[in-house]
Phi, psi and omega in degrees: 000112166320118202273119179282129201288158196245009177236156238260183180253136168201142201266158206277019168247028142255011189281345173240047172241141152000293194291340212254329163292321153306308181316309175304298224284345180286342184271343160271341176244081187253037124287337188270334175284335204235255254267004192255312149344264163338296165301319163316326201270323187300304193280272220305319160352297201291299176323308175305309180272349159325315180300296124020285170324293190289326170293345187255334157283339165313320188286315192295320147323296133355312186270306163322321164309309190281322179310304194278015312127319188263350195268298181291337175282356185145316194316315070056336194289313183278016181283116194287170185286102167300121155230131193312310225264312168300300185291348174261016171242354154326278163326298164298004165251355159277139142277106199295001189254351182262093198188107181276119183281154160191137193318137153262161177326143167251161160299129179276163205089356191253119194314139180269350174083010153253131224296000000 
């Protein structure tokens, strides 16, 4: 049985293209050829798109700023004041041990849940 040579076969008119002069030199450098590449694209990528970014939280910033501004002019007025200490004495002044439960109305055709 014939022992196959460990070296590759390539034929000589692809020996002078482009592709193929990368191809060596990447089996001898391949961080400086692949992955320094790559980490370049990566960092200047982040770098490119922050600007990108900041405008689009600017506009969100923005549509918010005119709603509460829109808010302050009045949207509001006829609203009443909360105050904790009032609704909770509200609430306690009802009575609350006195309370009749009662079904609500169903739709018809709408199952009612009783067995």
């Amino acid at each position: 049985m014939a022992i196959f040579p460990s070296k590759r076969f390539t034929p000589s008119s692809s020996t002078h293209t482009l592709a193929h002069r990368y191809r060596q030199a990447l089996s001898k450098h391949p961080f400086a050829l692949f992955g320094l590449p790559f980490i370049a694209t990566m960092l200047l990528g982040s770098f490119f798109l922050t600007p990108a970014t900041a405008l689009r939280y600017e506009r969100h910033d923005k549509k918010v700023k005119q709603v509460s501004e829109e808010d302050r002019l009045g949207m509001g007025k006829n609203r009443r004041r909360i105050d904790l200490k009032e609704e909770y004495y509200r609430l306690a002044a009802k009575d609350l041990d006195n309370w009749e439960q009662k079904r609500v109305k169903r739709l018809p055709g709408e199952h009612d849940g009783v067995l």
